[in-house]
Each structure stands twice: as C-alpha cells, then as structure tokens.
C-alpha positions as CSV (number, residue, x, y, z in Angstrom):
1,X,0.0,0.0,0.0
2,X,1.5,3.0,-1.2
3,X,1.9,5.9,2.1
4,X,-0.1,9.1,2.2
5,X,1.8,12.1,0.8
6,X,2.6,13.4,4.7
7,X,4.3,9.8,5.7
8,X,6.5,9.9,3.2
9,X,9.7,10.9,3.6
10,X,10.9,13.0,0.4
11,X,15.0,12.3,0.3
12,X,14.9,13.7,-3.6
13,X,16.3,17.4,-2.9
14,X,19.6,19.0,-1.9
15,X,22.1,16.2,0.6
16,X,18.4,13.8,0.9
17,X,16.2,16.9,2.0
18,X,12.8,16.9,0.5
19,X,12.8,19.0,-3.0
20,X,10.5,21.6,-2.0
21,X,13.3,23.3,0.1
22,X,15.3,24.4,-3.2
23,X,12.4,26.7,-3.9
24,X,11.5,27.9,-0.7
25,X,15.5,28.6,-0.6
26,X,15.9,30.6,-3.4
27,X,12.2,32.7,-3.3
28,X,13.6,33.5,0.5
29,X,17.3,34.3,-1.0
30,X,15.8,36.8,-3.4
31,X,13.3,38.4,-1.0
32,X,15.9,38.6,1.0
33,X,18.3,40.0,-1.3
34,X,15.9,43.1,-2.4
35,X,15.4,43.4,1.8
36,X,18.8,43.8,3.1
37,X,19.4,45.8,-0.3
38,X,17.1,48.5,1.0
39,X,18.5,48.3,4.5
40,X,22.0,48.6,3.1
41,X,20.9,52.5,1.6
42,X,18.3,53.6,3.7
43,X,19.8,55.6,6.8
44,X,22.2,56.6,4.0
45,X,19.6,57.9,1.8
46,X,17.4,59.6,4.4
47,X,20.2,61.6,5.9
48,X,22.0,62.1,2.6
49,X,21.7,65.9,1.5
50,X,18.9,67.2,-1.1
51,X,22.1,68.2,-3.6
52,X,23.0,64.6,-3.2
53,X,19.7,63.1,-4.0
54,X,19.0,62.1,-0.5
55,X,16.0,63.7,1.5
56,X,18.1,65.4,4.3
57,X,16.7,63.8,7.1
58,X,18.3,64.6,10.3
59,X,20.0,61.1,12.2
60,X,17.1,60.8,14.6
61,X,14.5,61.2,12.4
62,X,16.0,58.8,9.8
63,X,16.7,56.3,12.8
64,X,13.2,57.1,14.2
65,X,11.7,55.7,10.3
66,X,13.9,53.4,10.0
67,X,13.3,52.0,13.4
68,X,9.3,51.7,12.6
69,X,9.6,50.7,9.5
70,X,12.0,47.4,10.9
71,X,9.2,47.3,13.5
72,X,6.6,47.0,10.7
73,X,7.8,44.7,8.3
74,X,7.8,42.3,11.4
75,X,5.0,42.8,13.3
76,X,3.1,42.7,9.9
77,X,4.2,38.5,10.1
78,X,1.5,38.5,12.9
79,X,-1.2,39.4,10.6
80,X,0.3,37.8,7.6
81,X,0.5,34.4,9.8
82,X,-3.5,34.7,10.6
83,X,-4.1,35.9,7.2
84,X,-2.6,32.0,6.1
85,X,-3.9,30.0,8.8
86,X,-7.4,31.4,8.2
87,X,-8.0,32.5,4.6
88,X,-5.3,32.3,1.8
89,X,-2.8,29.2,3.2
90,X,0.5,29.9,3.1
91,X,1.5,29.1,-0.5
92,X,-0.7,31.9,-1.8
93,X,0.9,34.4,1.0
94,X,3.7,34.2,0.1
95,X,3.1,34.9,-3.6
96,X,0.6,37.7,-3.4
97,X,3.4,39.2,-0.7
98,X,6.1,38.9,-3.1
99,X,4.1,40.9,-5.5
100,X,3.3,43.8,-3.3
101,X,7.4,43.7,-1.9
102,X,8.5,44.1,-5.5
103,X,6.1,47.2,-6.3
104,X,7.0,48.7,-3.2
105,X,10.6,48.8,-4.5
106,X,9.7,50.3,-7.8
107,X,7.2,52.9,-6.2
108,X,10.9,54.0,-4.5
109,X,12.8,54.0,-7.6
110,X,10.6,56.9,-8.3
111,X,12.3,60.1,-6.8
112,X,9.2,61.5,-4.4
113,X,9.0,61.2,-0.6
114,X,5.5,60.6,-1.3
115,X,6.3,57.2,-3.3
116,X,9.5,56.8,-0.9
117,X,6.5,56.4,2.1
118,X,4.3,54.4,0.1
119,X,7.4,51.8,-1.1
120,X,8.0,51.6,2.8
121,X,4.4,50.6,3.1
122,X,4.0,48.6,1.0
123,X,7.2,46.2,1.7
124,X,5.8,46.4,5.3
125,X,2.7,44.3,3.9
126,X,4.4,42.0,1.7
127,X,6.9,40.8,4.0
128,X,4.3,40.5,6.4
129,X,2.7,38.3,3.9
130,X,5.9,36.3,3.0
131,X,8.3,36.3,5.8
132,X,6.4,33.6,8.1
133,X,4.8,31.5,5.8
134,X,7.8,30.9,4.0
135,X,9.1,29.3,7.1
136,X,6.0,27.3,8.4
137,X,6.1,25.7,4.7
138,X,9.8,24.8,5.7
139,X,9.0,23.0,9.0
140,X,6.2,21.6,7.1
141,X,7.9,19.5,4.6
142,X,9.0,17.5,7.0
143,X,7.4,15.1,9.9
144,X,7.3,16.1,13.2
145,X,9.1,13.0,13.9
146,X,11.8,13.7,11.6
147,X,15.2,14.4,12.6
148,X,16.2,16.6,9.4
149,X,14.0,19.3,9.9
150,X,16.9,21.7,12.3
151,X,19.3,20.2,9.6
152,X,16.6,21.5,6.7
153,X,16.6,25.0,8.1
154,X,20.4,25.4,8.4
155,X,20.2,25.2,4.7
156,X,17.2,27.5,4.6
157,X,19.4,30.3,6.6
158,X,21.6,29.9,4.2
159,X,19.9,30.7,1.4
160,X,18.9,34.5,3.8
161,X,22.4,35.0,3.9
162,X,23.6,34.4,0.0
163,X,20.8,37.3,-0.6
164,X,22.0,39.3,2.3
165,X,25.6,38.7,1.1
166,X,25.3,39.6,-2.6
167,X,23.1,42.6,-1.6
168,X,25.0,45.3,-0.6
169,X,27.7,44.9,-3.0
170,X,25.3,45.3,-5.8
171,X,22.4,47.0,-4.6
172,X,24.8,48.9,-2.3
173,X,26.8,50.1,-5.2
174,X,24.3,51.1,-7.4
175,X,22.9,53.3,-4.7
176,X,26.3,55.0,-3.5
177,X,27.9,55.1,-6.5
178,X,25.1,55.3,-9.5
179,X,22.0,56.8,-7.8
180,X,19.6,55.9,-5.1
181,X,17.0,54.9,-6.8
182,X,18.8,52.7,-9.6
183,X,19.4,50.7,-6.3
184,X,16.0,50.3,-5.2
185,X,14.8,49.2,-8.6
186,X,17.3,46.7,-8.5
187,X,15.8,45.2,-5.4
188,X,12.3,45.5,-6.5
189,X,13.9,43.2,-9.9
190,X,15.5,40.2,-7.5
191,X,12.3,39.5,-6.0
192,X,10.7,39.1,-9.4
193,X,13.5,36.7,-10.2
194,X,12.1,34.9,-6.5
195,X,8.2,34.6,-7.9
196,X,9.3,33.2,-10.9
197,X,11.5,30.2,-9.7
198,X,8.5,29.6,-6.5
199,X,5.5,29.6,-9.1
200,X,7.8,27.6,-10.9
201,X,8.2,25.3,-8.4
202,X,5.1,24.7,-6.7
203,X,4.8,20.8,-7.3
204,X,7.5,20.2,-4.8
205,X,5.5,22.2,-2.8
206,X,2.1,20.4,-2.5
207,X,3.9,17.7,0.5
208,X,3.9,20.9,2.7
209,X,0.7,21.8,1.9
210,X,-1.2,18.9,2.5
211,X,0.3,18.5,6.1
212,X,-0.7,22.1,6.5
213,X,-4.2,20.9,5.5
214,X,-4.2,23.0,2.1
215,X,-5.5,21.5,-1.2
216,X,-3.9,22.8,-3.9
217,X,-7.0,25.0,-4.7
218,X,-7.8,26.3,-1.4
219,X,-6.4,26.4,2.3
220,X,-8.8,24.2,5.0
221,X,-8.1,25.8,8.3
222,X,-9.1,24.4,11.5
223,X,-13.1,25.1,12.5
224,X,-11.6,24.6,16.1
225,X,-11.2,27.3,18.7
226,X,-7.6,28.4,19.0
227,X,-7.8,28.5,22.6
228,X,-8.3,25.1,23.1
229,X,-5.0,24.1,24.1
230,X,-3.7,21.3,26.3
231,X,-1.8,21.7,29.3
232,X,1.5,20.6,27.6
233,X,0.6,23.3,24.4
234,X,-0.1,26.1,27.1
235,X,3.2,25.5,28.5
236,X,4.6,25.4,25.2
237,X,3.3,28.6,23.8
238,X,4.5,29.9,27.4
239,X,8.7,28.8,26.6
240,X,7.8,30.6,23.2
241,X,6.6,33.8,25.1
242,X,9.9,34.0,27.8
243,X,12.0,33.4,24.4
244,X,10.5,36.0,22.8
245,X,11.6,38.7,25.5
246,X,15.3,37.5,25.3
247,X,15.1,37.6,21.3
248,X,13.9,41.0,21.1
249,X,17.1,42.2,23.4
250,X,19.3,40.3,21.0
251,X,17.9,41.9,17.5
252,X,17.9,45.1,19.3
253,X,21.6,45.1,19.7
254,X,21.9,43.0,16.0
255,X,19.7,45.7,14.0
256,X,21.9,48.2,14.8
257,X,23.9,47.1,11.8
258,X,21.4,49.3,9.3
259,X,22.0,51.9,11.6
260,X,24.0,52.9,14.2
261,X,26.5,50.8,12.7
262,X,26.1,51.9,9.3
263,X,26.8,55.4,10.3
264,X,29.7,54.5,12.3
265,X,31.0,52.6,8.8
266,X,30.1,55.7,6.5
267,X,31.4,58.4,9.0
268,X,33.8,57.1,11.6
269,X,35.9,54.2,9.7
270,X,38.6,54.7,7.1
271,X,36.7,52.4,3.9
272,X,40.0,51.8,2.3
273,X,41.6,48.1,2.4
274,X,45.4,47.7,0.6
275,X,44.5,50.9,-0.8
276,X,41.3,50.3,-3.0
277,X,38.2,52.3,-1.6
278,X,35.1,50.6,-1.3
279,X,31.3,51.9,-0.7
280,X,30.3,51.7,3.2
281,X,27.1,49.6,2.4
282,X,30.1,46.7,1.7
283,X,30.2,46.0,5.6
284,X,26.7,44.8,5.7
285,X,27.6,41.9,3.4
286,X,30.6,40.6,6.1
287,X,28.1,39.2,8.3
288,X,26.2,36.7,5.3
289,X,29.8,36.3,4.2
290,X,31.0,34.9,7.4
291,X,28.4,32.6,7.4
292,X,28.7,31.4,3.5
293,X,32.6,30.8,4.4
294,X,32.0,28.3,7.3
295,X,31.1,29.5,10.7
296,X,27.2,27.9,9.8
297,X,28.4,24.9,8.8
298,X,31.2,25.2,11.6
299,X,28.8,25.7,14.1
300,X,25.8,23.3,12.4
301,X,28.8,20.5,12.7
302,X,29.6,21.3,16.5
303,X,26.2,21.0,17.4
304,X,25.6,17.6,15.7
305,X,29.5,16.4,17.2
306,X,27.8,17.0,20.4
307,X,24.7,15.3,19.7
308,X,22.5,14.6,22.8
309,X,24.8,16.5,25.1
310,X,24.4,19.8,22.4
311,X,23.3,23.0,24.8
312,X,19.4,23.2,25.0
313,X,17.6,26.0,22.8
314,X,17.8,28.5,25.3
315,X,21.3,28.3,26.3
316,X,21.6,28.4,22.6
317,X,20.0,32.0,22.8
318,X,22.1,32.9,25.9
319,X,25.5,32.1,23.8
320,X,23.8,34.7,20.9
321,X,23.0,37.4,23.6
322,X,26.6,36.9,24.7
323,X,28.6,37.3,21.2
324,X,26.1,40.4,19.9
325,X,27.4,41.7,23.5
326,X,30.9,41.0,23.1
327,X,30.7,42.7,19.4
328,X,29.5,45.6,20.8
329,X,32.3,45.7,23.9
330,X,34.9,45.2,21.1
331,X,34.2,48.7,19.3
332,X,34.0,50.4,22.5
333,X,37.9,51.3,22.2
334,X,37.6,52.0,18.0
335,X,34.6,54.8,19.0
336,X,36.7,56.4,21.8
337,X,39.3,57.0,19.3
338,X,36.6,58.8,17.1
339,X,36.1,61.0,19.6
340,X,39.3,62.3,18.9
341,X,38.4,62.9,14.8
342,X,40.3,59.6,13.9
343,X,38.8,57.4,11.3
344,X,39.4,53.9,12.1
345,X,40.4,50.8,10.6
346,X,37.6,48.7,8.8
347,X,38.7,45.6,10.9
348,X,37.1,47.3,14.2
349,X,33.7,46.5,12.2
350,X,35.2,43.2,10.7
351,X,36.0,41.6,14.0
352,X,32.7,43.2,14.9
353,X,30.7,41.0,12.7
354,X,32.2,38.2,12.8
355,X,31.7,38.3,16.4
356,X,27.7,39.0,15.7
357,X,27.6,36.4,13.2
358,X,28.3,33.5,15.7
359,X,25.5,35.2,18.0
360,X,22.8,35.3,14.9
361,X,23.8,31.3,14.1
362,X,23.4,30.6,18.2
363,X,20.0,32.1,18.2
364,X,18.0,32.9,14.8
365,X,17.5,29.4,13.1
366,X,17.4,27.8,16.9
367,X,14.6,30.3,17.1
368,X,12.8,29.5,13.8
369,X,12.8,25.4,14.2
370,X,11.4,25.7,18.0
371,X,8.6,27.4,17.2
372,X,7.7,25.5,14.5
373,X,8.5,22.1,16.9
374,X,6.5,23.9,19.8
375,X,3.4,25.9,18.5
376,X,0.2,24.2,17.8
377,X,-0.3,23.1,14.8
378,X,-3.4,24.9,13.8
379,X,-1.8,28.2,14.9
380,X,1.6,27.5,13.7
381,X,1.9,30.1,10.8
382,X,0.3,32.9,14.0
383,X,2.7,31.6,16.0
384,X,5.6,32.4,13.6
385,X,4.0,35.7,13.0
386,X,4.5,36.4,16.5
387,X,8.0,35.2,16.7
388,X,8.6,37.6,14.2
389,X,7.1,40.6,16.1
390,X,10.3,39.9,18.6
391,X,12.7,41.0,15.8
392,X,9.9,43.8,15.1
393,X,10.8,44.9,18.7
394,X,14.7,44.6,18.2
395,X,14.2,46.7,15.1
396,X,12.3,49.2,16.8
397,X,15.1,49.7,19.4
398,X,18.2,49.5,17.0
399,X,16.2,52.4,15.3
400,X,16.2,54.2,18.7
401,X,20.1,53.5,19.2
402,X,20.8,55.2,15.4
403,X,18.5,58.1,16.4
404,X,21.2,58.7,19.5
405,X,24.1,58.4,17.0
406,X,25.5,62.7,17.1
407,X,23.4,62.8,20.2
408,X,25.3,60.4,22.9
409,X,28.7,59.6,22.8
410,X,29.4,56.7,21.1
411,X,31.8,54.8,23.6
412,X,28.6,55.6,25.9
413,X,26.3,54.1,23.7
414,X,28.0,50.7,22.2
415,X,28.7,50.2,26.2
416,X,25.6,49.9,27.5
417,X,24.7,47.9,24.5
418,X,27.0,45.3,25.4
419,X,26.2,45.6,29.2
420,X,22.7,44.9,28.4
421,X,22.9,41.6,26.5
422,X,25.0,40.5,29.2
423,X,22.9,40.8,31.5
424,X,20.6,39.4,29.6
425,X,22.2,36.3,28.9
426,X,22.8,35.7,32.6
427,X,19.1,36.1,33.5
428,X,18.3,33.6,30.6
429,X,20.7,31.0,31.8
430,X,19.4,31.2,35.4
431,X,15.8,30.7,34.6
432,X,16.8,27.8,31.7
433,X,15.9,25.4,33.8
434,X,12.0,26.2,34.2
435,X,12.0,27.2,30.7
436,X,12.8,23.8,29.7
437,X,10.1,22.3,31.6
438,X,7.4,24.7,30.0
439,X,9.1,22.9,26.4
440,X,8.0,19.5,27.4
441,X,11.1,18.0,25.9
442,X,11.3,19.7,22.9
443,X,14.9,20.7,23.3
C-alpha cells in the first residue's frame, strides 16, 4: 500500500532533504536580497543631503523611520500568519506578498518622498505576507518525527544570507555610487527573479501543503477554537513567550547594523583596504559572508559532534545574547578614538561582525525550528508571526540606538549595549531550567 503524501519521507532534494526546500531557498534568497538591499541605503539615503539626492533627514528622524519601518515589516508576520492560517494558506501568501514587496521597490525607484513612504508601506505588507509562511512551509515539509527538519533550516538560513551577502555589493553600489534609486529598482527586480523560480516550483511544494491541511486549490483551516490548548501546548506557547523577550534584546543590539552601525561605517571608519576604496554599504555583506565561508556549517557541525549532550535552545539563545554583547564591547575602544576625529580601521567593524555572526547562528535558526517544533499546529503560521514581532521589537530599538548616534557619545552608547545583552544572557541562563520544563522535551 502506497503511504499518504505526509508519511512519506521525500529524500529527492539538496544532501536527501525533501525538494521543495530548493524553492522555498531561493524565493527566501531573493526576498531577501531586495530586503537587506534596501536596508543597506536607507539611513544613508534619508540623511544624505537634497544636492546629493538624498532627502536630508536629520540622524534621529532617519533612525526614528527606519526604526518603525524594521518594526513594521515584522510585526506585519502576525497578521500575515493569521491571514494563512485562516484564509489564503501559506502558499498563496507568500506569492501575493512577493508581489506587493517588488512594487514597493519600484514605487521607490521613483524620486518623491511621497512614493518613498508608500514603497515603505507597502514592503511592510508583503513581508508581512511572505516572511512567516515561508518558514512554516519549511517545517512543514518534513514530519514532526523527523530528525532533518533543524538540519533542513540550516540550509534555509543559508539561502537569507547568499541574498543578504550579494546585496550590498550590488544593490549597495548602485545606490552609492550610480544613484539611489537605480538601487532600489534593482531590489524591486530580485524578487521578481524569487516569484518566478516559486510559481515555478510549486509541485514540490504540495507535500507541505497537504500537512498544512491545504488543497492545492484552497487552504482548510481548522473550525476549532484556537484556545483550546492542552496543558502541555499552554506550557509550550509559554517557553515561546519567555524566548521572545530575550530575542527582542538580542535583535535590538543585532539591527543596529542598518544603523548605528552603518553610520559609524560611512562616517567614523577609514573604507580603504590595501588601498582600494570601497562603498560603506560593503560591511553589511561581512556578516552573510561569514556565514557562507563556514562559521554555519562550523557551528551546524559542532552541534551535531555534540549530539545529545548539544546546549538546550535556550542556552543556545544565551550564547547569541553573549557574542552580539561582546561585538559591541569590542568597538567600544575604536569609538573612543573617534572621539578624537580619527577614522578607524575597517577591521574594528570586521571583528565586529564576525563576532555577531556566531551570536545570529546561536540564536536565529534555533529560534525559527522551535517554534515551529513547539506551536500548535493549527496556529503554527500565527505563532511564527509572532516570533517575528520579537525582531519587530529589536528593530524598533536598534532604530532608537541610530536616532542617539550625534546625540550620545558613542563609547557611551555601544557600552551599554554590550552591558545589556550581558545581563541578559545571565538572567536567561538562570531561569533555563523552568523554561525547559514549559518545552515538554522539545529541546
């Protein structure tokens, strides 16, 4: 007797993962690559002067829209999630918000604040739409039983970080060194390029669906109350919650790479290497670049080496709330020289990064695969939406942190950064132990 479509284990795609990740892989590499595209010019472009085809913001009013608008395009996921689980299913979310994310790059590659503020807008709905259905359709290629799924989103991160990587140095460029709005039409083009290959490959798709309960006409969602958990789900839902506060502290102190950072790059750090120049945006590729060139398989390979005895999820976030920290306490010496009107060398930021980048791989896909392991099912693509709204939060702050950039002194400001995910990271560790038992063994 042949097995139903969600007992079968699909072992036909990339290293025996089932093929429908390929697609969801490269329609989240493009979105991504028009996202971090846009975050790569924006500060730059809002506090850029009229002459120079910016729109003269001053740095906290550019931080203060930059910080909403990070806000926005995550706490959208919460609607975009409910959106899925209740009307569209996730397939068709993800396509209609790829649509309205590429026009909302082209209505910026038109040179009006007013079409500037819609583009803003309307990327906040599309990646609302895409961002957390694109992940529930990972977890749900595979089995709940099935030990690849962690392994299956490794692969997915990956794919984030070749857009994120590629990115700046051509969106970036364009921008800086062409004009602003060439490089916000080239975003708005690579996620085009994303629909195409994901409409294209929708039959490796429908596996995911049907365990989601979606026909490939229509999405079925549960008739059942949402509230009617067990005991076990409450006190699953309830680790997600604690989790949530500790990643929003994390992606505060992480954001601050589109802007406190990114000013510190453009105004504070000598952008020469072996004497070539380079555009500032370049630094927001190191962290994806990091990652491409080993420490995620590095660190993937550790975890698996340690098998059973591997830290649980939530020292897993602790370690990330640790590295952003110790990032942060690494510059501290490069932005007291500053204050003195010296530009620094480029490697303060590298080390910087790299530093960050072991924090992101400790934390971020941890995050994503536990709450698609813990959340009900029925809710799952809410629940992811919510998830999301903790990196809405972190956005929110690292938009503050920009705003303070001429205001506070810097050696002031990265300090009690770093002080702050430290503490953080101890109180996590501390209360690991009741957090675990709210997980139900779900490590």
């Amino acid at each position: 007797m042949t097995q139903p479509a969600s007992q079968q284990r699909d072992t036909a795609g990339w290293f025996g993962h089932p093929r429908g990740l390929s697609t969801l892989f490269f329609t989240e590499m493009w979105e991504r690559f028009s996202f971090y595209g846009l975050k790569a010019l924006l500060i730059l472009f809002m506090t850029a002067a009229v002459t120079q085809g910016g729109l003269g913001f001053t740095d906290k009013h550019a931080g203060n829209v930059i910080g909403w608008y990070g806000f926005g395009v995550y706490a959208s996921a919460i609607f975009g999630g409910l959106l899925a689980d209740k009307v569209l299913g996730q397939y068709r979310s993800v396509l209609l918000g790829g649509i309205i994310i590429a026009l909302g790059h082209f209505s910026m590659a038109v040179p009006t604040v007013a079409t500037f503020y819609l583009g803003l807008c309307l990327i906040v709905v599309g990646t609302g739409l895409l961002k957390p259905n694109a992940s529930t359709m990972v977890g749900a290629l595979y089995d709940p039983d099935d030990a690849r799924r962690d392994a299956g989103f490794s692969i997915f991160y990956v794919g984030i970080n070749v857009g994120a990587f590629v990115a700046p140095l051509i969106v970036g460029t364009l921008g800086q060194k062409v004009n602003w709005h060439a490089g916000f039409a080239c975003a708005g083009v690579g996620m085009i390029i994303g629909l195409i290959q994901y409409v294209a490959g929708k039959p490796r798709l429908l596996p995911a669906l049907q365990r989601l309960g979606q026909t490939e006409r229509h999405a079925a969602p549960s008739s059942e109350p949402w509230w009617r958990f067990t005991r076990a789900e409450w006190g699953r839902v309830a680790a997600i919650a604690v989790l949530f506060v500790f990643s929003s502290v994390f992606w505060g102190a992480f954001e601050q790479a589109s802007s406190s950072l990114n000013l510190f790059a453009d105004r504070l750090t000598r952008n020469t290497v072996f004497g070539y120049s380079f555009p500032s945006t370049w630094y927001q590729s190191l962290n994806s670049m990091f990652m491409i060139l080993g420490l995620a398989p590095g660190i993937g390979w550790v975890w698996v080496r340690m098998g059973p005895k591997q830290p649980s999820s939530p020292v897993k976030f602790a370690l990330g709330l640790f590295f952003v920290g110790l990032g942060f306490a690494l510059i501290v010496p490069a932005a007291t020289m500053t204050q003195q009107g010296v530009l620094v060398s480029p490697w303060w930021l590298v080390g910087l990064y790299f530093l960050h980048t072991i924090g992101e791989l400790c934390l971020s896909p941890v995050g994503l695969s536990l709450v698609t392991k813990l959340a009900p099912q029925r809710i799952v693509g809410a629940m992811m939406g919510l998830w999301f709204l903790s990196i809405a939060v972190g956005n929110k702050l690292a938009g503050m942190a920009g705003g303070l950039f001429e205001s506070l002194p810097l050696p002031k400001l990265f300090g009690a950064v770093a002080l702050t995910t430290f503490v953080a990271a101890l109180v996590l560790l501390a209360i690991t132990p009741w957090i675990r038992k709210l997980m139900g063994g779900v490590r």
